[in-house]
C-alpha positions in Angstrom: -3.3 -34.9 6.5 -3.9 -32.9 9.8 -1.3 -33.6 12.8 -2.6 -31.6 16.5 -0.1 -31.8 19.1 -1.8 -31.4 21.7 -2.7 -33.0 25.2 -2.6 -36.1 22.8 -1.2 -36.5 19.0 -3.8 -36.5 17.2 -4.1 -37.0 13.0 -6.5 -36.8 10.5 -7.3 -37.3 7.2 -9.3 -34.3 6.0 -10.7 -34.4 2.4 -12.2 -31.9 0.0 -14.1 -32.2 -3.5 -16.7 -31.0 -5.4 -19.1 -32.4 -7.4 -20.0 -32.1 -11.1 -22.1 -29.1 -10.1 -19.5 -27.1 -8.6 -20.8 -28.4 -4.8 -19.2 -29.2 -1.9 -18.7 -32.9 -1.3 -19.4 -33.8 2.7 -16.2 -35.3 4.1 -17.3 -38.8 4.7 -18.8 -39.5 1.2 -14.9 -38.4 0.5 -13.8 -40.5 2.8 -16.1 -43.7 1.3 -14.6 -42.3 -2.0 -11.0 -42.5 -0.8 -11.4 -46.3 -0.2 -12.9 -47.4 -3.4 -10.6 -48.8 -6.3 -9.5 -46.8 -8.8 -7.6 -46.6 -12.1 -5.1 -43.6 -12.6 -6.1 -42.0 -16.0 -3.2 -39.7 -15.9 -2.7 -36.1 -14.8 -6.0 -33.4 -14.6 -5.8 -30.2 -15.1 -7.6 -28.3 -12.4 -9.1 -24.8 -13.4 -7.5 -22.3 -10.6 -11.1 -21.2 -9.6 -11.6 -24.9 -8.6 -8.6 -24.6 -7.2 -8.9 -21.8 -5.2 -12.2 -23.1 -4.4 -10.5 -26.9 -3.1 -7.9 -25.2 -1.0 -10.9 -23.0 0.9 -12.5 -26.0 1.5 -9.4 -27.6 2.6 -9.1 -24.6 5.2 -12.3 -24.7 6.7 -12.0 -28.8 7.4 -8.9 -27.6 8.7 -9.7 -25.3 11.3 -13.1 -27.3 12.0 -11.2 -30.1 13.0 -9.1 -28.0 15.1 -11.6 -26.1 17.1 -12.8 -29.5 17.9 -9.7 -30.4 19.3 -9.9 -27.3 21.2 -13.7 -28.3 22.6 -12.1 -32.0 23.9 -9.1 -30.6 25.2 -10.6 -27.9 27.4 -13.4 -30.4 28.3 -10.2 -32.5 29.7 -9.1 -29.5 31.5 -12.0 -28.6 33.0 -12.4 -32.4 34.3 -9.2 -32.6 35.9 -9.5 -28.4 37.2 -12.7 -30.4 38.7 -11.1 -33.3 40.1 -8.1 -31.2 42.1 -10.9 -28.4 43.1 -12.3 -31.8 44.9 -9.6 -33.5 46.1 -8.4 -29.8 47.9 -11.6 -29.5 48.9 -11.5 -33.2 51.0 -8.0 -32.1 52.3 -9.0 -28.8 53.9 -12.1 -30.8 55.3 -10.0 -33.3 57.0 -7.6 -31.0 58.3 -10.3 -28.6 59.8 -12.5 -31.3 61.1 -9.1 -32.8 62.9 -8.9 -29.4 64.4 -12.2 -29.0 65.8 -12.0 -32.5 67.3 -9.1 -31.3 69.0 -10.6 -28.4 70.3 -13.8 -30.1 71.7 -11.7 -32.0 73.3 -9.5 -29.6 75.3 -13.4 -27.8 76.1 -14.4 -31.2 77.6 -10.7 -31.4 79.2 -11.5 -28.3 80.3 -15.0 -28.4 82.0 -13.5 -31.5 83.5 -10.6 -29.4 85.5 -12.9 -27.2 86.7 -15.0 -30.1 88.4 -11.7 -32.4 89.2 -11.9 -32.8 93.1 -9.2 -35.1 94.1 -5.2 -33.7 93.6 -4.3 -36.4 91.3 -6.9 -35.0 88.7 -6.1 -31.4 89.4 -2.5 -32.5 88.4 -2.9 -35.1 85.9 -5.6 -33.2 83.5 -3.0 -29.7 82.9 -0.7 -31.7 81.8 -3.6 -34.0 79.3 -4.3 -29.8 78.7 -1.2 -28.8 77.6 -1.0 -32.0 75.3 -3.9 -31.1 73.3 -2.7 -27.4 72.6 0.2 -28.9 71.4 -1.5 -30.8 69.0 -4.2 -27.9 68.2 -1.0 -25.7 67.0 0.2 -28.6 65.3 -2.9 -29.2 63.2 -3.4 -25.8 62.6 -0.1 -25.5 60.9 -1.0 -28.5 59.0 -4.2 -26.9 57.7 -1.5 -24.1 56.1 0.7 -26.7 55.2 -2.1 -28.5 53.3 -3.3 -25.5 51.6 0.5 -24.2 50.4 0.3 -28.1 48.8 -2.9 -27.2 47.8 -1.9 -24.4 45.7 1.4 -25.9 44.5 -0.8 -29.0 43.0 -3.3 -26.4 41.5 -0.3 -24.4 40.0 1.8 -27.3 38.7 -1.3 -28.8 37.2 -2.9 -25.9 35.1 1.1 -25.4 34.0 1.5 -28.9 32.6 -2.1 -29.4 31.0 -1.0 -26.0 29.6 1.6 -26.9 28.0 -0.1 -30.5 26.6 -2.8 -28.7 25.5 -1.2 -25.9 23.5 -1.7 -27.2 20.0 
């Protein structure tokens, strides 16, 4: 019996024979062997070549089974790696195409002061101005703020499926 801890508990049943010519037995005829009915004769005495030869066996099912573990759970890790990688990705996106927005706008705003002909517009457009730069600093600090949340998601998630997938 083979227990992983891992990123899930995992357990196994690992079997190892040989035949009547001294060859390994594949683990699921063992396994269809293991669930037939049986009669206990009494205790066998096992030759300590065949021994030896059982416990080797047992090893290599062993670490088999493990460095299979190994190929799912870093499979696992590379799919959620992928998914943050993504979901960053959308974040930075959002944030930078906020910004830009912003920034067209202030150039219309702008364009628009330098044509405004009547005082109310000369006075009423600064002040629009002066809004929007506001808002440009504001964004651009949330574009840092998003990328320090960024890399405290990125951090705290290889940490944890680190430690789950530590067998």
């Amino acid at each position: 019996r083979l227990a992983i801890e891992s990123y899930e508990r995992e357990e196994h049943l690992l079997f190892s024979a040989l035949d009547e010519q001294g060859l390994p037995v594949e683990q699921e005829t063992c396994e269809k062997l293991f669930n037939c009915m049986a009669e206990n004769s009494g205790p066998t005495s096992i030759p300590d070549s065949i021994s030896q030869r059982l416990a080797a066996e047992s090893e290599r099912h062993a670490k088999a089974t493990i460095s299979q573990s190994l190929e799912a759970n870093n499979q696992h890790f590379n799919e959620a790696r992928e998914k943050l990688e993504k979901w960053a990705e959308d974040m930075v996106l959002a944030a930078e195409k906020a910004l830009k927005d912003t920034k067209e706008q202030i150039k219309a705003l702008r364009r628009q002061a330098r044509q405004a002909v009547t005082l109310e517009e000369q006075h009423e457009i600064p002040q629009q101005l002066q809004k929007l730069e506001k808002q440009q600093r504001r964004q651009r600090q949330e574009i840092f703020k998003v990328e320090d949340e960024i890399m405290e998601k990125r951090a705290s998630l290889i940490e944890s499926l680190e430690r789950r997938l530590a067998q």
